[in-house]
C-alpha positions in Angstrom: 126.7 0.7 -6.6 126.5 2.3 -3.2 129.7 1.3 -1.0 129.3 1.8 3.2 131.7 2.0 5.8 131.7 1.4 9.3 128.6 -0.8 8.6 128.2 -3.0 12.0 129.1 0.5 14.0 125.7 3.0 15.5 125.0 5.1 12.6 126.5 2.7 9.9 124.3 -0.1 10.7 121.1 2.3 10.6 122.3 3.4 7.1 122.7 -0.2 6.0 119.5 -1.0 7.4 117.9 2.1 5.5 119.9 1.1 2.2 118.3 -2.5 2.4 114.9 -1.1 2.8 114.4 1.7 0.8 117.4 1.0 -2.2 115.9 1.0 -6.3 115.8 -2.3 -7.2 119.2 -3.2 -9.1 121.0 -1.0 -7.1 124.1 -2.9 -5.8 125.0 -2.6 -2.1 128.7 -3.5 -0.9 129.8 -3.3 2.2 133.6 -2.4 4.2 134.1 -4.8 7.6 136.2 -6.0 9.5 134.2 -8.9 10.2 131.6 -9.9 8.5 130.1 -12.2 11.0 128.8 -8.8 12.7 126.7 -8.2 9.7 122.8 -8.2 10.4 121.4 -11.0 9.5 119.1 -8.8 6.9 122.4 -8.2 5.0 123.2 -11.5 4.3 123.5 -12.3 0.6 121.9 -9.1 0.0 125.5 -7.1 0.0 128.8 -7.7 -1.3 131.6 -7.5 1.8 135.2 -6.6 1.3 137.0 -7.8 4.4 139.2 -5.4 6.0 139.9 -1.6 7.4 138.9 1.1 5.4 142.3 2.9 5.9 143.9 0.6 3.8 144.3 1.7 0.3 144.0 -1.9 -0.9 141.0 -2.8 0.9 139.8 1.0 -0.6 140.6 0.2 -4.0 138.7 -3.2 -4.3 135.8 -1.4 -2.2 135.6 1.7 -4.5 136.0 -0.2 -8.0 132.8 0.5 -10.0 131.1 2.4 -6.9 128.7 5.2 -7.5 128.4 6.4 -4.0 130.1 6.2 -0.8 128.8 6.6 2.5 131.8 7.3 4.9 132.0 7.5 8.4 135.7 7.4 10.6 135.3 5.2 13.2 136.9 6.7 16.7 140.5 5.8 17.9 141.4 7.9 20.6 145.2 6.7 20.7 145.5 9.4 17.6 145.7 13.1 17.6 142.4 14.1 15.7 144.2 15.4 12.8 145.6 11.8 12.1 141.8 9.9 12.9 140.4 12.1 10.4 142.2 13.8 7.7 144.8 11.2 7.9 142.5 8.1 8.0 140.7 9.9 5.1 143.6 10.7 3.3 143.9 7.3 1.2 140.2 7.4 0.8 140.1 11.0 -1.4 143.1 8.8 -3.7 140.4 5.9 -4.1 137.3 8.1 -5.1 139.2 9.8 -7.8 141.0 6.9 -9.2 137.9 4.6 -9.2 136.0 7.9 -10.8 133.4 7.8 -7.7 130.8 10.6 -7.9 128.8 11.0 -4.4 130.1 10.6 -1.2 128.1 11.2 2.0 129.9 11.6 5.4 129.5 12.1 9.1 131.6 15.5 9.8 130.4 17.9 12.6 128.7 21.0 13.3 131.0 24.1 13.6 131.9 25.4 9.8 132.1 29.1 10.4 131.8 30.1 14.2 134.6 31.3 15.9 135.7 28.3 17.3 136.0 26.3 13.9 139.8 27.0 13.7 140.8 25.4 17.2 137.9 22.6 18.4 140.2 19.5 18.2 138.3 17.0 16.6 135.8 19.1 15.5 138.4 21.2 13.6 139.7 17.7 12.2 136.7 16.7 11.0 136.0 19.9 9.2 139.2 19.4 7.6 138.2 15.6 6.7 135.2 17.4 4.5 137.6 19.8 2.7 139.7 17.1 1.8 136.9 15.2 0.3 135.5 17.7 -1.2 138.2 18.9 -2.9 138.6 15.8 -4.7 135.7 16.9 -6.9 133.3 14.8 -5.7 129.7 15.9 -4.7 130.3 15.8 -1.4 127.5 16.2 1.6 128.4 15.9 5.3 125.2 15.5 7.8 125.2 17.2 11.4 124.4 21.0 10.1 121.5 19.6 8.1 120.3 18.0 10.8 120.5 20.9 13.4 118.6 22.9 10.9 115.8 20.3 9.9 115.7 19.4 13.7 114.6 23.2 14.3 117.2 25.1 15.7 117.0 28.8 15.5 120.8 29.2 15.4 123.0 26.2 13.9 126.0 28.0 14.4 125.3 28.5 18.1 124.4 25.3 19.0 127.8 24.0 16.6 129.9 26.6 18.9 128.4 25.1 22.1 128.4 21.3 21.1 132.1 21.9 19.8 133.2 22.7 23.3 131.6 19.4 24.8 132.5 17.8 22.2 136.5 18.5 22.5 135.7 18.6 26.4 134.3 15.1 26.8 137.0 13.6 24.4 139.9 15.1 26.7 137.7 13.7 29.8 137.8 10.8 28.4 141.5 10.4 27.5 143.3 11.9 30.5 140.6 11.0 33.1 139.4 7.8 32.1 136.5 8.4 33.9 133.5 5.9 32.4 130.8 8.7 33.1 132.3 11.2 30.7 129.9 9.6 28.3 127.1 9.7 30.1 127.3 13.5 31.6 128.3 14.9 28.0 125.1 13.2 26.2 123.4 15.1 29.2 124.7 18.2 28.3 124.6 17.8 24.9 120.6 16.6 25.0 119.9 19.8 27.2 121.8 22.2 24.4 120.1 20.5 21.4 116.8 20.9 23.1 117.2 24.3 24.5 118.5 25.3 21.0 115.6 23.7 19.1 112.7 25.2 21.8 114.5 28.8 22.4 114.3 31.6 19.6 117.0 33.6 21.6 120.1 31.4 21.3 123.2 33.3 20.2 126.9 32.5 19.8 128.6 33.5 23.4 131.3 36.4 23.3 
């Protein structure tokens, strides 16, 4: 059985979608929500739904019981520090995978692991921290962003994980103090022209 999180948000519905398509037949699909009316139509009476937040240890414990594989994503909450919207929220997750014996979890985390910056990115650093947790529950544990930098064609991961950790951190301050609505918008601009100056240039480097 393969349990997802976060299943009405951007990415979770896309991995739902993808689960529901390309799943071996048998393979149970169960889903966390908070409201299940938000499920795609695709997903109905094709998954199992436990109603609720996936912070909550009981909604976790009936979500995880006789699960394979998780796929966990945090949702955002800026009116938390980052170390308590990710290594917090995941906290009573780490519990439920070992008690219910899970095996494979795969998460959203970010780019950064290793770059000088890694230490002190905000929520980058949190999230970092969120996949040492889990993984040092003993599961087999995957989180997706480097991957994806790499298979995307970027000559230097870490480079691009230094810069996009600074508009990352950047945009979320923006954001909070600010409250300015086109912090959105002007980060995915900058983030776009990193991604695709990192992916086309062979001379990216981590700045001094």
């Amino acid at each position: 059985m393969i349990v997802i999180t976060a299943p009405t948000g951007n990415i979770g519905r896309l991995v739902l979608a993808g689960l529901l398509e390309s799943a071996p037949a048998g393979e149970e699909l169960r889903v966390v929500v908070r409201d299940p009316a938000r499920l795609p139509e695709a997903a109905r009476g094709r998954v199992a739904a436990v109603t609720g937040s996936h912070a909550d240890p009981g909604v976790l414990d009936q979500a995880f019981a006789g699960a394979d594989a998780v796929f966990w994503l945090v949702p955002p909450d800026s009116s938390k520090t980052p170390h308590e919207a990710w290594t917090e929220f995941t906290r009573p997750a780490v519990k439920a995978l070992s008690a219910h014996g899970v095996t494979h979890v795969v998460g959203v985390s970010a780019l950064g692991r290793g770059t000088p910056l890694a230490g002190r990115a905000g929520l980058v650093t949190a999230s970092l921290a969120m996949d040492d947790l889990i993984a040092g529950s003993g599961v087999a544990y995957r989180a997706r962003q480097t991957r994806i930098a790499r298979d995307a064609g970027a000559e230097d991961p870490q480079a691009l994980a230094c810069q996009l950790a600074l508009v990352y951190d950047g945009a979320a301050v923006g954001a909070r103090m600010d409250r300015d609505p086109q912090v959105a918008q002007v980060s995915r601009a900058i983030a776009g022209a990193l991604v695709d100056a990192a992916i086309t240039s062979p001379h990216s480097s981590i700045p001094e």
